[in-house]
C-alpha positions as YAML, in Angstrom:
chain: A
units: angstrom
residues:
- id: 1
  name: UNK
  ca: [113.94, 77.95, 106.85]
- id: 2
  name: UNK
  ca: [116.50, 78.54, 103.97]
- id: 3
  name: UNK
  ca: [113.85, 79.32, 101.40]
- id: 4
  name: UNK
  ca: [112.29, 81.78, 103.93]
- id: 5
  name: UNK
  ca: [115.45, 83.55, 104.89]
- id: 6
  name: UNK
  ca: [116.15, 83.41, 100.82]
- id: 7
  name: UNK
  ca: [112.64, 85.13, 100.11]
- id: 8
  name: UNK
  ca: [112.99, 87.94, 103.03]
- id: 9
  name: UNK
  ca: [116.38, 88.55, 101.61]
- id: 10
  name: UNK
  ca: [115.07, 89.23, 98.25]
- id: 11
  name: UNK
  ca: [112.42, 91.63, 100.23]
- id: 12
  name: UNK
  ca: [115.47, 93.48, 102.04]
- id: 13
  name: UNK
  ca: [116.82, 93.38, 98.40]
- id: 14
  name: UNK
  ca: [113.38, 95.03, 96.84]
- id: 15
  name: UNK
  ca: [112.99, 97.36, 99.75]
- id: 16
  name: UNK
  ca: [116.78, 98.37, 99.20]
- id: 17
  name: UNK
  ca: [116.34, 99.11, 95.53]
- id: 18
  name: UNK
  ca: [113.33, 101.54, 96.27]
- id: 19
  name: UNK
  ca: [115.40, 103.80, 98.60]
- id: 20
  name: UNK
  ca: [118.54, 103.77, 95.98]
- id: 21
  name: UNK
  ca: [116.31, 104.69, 93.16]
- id: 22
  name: UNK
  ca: [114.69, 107.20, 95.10]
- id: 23
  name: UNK
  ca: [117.60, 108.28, 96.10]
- id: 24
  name: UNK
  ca: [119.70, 108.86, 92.44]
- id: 25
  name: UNK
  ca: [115.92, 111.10, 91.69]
- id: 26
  name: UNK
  ca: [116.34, 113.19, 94.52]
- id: 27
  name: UNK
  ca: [119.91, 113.54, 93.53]
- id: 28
  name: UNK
  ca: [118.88, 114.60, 90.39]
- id: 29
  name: UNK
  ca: [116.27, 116.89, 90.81]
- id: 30
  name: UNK
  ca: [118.45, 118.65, 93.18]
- id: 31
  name: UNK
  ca: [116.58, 118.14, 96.07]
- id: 32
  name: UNK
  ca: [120.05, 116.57, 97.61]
- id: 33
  name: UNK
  ca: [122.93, 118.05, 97.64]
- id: 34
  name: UNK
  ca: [126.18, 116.48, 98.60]
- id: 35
  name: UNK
  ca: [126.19, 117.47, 102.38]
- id: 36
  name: UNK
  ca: [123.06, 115.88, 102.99]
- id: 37
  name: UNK
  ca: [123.39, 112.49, 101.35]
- id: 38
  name: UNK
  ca: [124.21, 110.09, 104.34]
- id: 39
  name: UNK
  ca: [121.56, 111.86, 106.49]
- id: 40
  name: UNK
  ca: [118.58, 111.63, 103.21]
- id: 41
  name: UNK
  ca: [119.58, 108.13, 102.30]
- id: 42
  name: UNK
  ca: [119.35, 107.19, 106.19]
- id: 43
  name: UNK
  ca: [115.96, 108.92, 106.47]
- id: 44
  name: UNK
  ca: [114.52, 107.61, 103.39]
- id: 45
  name: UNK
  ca: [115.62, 103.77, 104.20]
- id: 46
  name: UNK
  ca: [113.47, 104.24, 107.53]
- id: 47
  name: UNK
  ca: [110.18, 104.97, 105.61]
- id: 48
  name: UNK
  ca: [107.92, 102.11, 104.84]
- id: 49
  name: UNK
  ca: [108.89, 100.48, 101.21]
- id: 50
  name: UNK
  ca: [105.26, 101.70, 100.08]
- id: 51
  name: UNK
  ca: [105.98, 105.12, 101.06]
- id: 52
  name: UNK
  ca: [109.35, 105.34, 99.23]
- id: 53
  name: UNK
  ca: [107.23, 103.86, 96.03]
- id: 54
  name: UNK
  ca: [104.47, 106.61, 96.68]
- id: 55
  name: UNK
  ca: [107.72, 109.32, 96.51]
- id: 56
  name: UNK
  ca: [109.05, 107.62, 93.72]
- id: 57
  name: UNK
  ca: [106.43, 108.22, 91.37]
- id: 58
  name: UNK
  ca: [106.39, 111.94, 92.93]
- id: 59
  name: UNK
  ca: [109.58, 112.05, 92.40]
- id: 60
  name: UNK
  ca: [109.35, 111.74, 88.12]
- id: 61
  name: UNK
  ca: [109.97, 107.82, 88.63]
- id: 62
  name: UNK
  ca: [107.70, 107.11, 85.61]
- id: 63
  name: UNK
  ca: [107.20, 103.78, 86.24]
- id: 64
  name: UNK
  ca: [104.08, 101.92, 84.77]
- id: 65
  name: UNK
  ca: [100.40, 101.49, 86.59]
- id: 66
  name: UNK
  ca: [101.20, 97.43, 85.90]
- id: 67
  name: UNK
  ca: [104.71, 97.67, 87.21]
- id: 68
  name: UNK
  ca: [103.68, 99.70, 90.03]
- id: 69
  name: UNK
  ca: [100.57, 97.52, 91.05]
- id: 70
  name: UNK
  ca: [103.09, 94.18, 90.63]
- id: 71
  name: UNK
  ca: [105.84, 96.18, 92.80]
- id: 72
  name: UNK
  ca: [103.27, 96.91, 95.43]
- id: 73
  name: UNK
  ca: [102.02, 93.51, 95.51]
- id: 74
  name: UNK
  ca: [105.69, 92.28, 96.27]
- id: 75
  name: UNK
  ca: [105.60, 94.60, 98.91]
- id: 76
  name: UNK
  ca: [102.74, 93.03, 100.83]
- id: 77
  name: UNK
  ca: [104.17, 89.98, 100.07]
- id: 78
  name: UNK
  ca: [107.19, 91.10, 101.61]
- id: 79
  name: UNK
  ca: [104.89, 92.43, 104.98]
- id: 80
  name: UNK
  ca: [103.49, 89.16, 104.92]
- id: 81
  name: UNK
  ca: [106.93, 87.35, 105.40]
- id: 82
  name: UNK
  ca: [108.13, 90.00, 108.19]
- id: 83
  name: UNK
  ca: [105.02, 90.01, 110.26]
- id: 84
  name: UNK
  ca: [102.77, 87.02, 109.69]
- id: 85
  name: UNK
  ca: [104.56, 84.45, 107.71]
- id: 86
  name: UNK
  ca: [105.16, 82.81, 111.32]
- id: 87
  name: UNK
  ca: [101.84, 83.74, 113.14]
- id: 88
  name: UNK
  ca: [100.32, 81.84, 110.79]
- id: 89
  name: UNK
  ca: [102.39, 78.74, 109.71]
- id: 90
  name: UNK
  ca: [103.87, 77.06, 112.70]
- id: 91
  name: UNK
  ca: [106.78, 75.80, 112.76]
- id: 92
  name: UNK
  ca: [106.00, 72.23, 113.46]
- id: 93
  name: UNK
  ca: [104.65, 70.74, 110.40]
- id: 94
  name: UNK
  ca: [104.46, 67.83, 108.45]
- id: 95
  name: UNK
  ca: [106.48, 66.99, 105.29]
- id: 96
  name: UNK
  ca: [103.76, 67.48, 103.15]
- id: 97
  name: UNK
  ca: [102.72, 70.79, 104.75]
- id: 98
  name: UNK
  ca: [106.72, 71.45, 104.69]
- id: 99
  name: UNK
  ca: [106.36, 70.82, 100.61]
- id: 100
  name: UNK
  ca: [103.31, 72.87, 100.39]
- id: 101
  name: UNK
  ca: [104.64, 76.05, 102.35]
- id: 102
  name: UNK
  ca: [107.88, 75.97, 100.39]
- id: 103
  name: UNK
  ca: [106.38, 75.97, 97.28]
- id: 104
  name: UNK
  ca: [104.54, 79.33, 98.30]
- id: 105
  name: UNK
  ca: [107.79, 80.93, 99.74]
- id: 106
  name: UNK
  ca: [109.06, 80.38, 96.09]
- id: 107
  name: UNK
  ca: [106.38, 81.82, 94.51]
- id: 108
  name: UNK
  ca: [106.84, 84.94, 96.92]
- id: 109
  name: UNK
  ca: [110.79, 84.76, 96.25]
- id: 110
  name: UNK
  ca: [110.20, 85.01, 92.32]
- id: 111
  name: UNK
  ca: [107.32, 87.74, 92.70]
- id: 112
  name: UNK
  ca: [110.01, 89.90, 94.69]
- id: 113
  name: UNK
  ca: [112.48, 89.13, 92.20]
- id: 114
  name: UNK
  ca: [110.33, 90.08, 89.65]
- id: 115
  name: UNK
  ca: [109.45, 93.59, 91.52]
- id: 116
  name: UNK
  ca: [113.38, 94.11, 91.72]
- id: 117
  name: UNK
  ca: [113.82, 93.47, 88.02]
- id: 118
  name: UNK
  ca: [111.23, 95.94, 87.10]
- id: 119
  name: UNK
  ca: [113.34, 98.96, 88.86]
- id: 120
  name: UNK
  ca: [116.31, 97.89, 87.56]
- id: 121
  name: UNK
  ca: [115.46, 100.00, 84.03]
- id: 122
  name: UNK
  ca: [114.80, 102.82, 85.90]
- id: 123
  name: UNK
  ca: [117.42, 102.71, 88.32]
- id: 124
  name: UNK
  ca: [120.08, 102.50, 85.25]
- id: 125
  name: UNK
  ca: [118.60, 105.37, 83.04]
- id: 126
  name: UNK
  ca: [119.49, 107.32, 86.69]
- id: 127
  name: UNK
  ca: [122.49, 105.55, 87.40]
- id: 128
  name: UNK
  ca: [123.51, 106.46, 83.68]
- id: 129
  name: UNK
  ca: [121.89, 110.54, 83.72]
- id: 130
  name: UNK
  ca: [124.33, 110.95, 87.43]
- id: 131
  name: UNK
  ca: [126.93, 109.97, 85.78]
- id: 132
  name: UNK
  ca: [128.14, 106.98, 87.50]
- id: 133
  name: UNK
  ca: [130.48, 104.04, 86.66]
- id: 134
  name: UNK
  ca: [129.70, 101.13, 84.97]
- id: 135
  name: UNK
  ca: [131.55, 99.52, 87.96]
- id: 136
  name: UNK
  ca: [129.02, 100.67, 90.36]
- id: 137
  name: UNK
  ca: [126.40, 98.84, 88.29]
- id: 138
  name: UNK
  ca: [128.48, 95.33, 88.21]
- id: 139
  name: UNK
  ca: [129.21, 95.65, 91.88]
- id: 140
  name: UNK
  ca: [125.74, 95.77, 92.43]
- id: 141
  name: UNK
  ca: [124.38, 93.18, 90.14]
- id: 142
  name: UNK
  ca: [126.99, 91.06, 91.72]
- id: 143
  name: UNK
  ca: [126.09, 91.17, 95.14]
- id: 144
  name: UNK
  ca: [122.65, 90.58, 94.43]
- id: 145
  name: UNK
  ca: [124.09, 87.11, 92.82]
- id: 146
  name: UNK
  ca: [126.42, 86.64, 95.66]
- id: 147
  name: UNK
  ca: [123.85, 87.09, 98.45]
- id: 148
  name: UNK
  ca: [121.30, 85.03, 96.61]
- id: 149
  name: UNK
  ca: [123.50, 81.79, 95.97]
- id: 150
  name: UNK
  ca: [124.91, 82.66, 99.67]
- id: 151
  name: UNK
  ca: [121.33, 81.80, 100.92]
- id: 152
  name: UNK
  ca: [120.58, 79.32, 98.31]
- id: 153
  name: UNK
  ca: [123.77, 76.54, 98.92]
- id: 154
  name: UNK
  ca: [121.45, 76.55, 102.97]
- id: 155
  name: UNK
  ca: [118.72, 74.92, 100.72]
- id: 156
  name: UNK
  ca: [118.99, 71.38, 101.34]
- id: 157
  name: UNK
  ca: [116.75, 70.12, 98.00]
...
């Protein structure tokens, strides 16, 4: 169960990232102005993740076909985990079915990662073109860390 809730949270994590990035390009377009930021960034994290990607790239996001296609893989990883991971493994198993489903739910943890790193370029060429504090990108980066080794010290290996 700790490597699953570790893997969604990287998928809340991914799906997070989208809406920010998103977000600092509607910001600089102009499309937002200051009176409407809480209401956008509300709206926008109620979309579906591939929707926000689709309005990315709309958007001037300029990300890569390959980093695209990887990102929307981890996306229907990340469906997977939300809406079938448990329809389809239950949750009575043995240990070596425990061994072999783990193994997957780390391969879907680093593929998420991996989708999240890929923004992260993207997302700091924005963060860097709005103007804002190098502090904002530390806090960030550290409560990715902080959430990830929060879930991580669950993992009884």
């Amino acid at each position: 169960m700790a490597i699953y809730a570790g893997a969604m949270c990287s998928a809340q994590v991914l799906e997070g990232e989208l809406v920010q990035v998103l977000y600092f390009l509607r910001i600089k377009s102009g499309e937002l102005k200051e009176p409407g930021f809480d209401w956008a960034y509300q709206q926008m994290m109620r979309q579906k993740p591939s929707e926000v990607l689709d309005w990315i790239r709309g958007a001037g996001g300029n990300l890569s076909y390959e980093n695209e296609k990887i990102i929307r893989q981890a996306l229907r990883l990340r469906n997977f985990l939300a809406h079938e991971f448990f329809h389809k493994h239950n949750p009575v198993m043995t240990g070596t079915q425990c061994e072999r489903i783990a193994s997957k739910l780390k391969k879907i943890d680093a593929d998420l990662e991996a989708a999240f790193e890929l923004l992260q370029p993207l997302r700091q060429k924005l963060e860097i073109q709005l103007g804002l504090s190098a502090d904002r990108q530390i806090t960030s980066k550290n409560f990715q860390k902080r959430i990830v080794e929060a879930f991580e010290s669950f993992n009884d290996e």
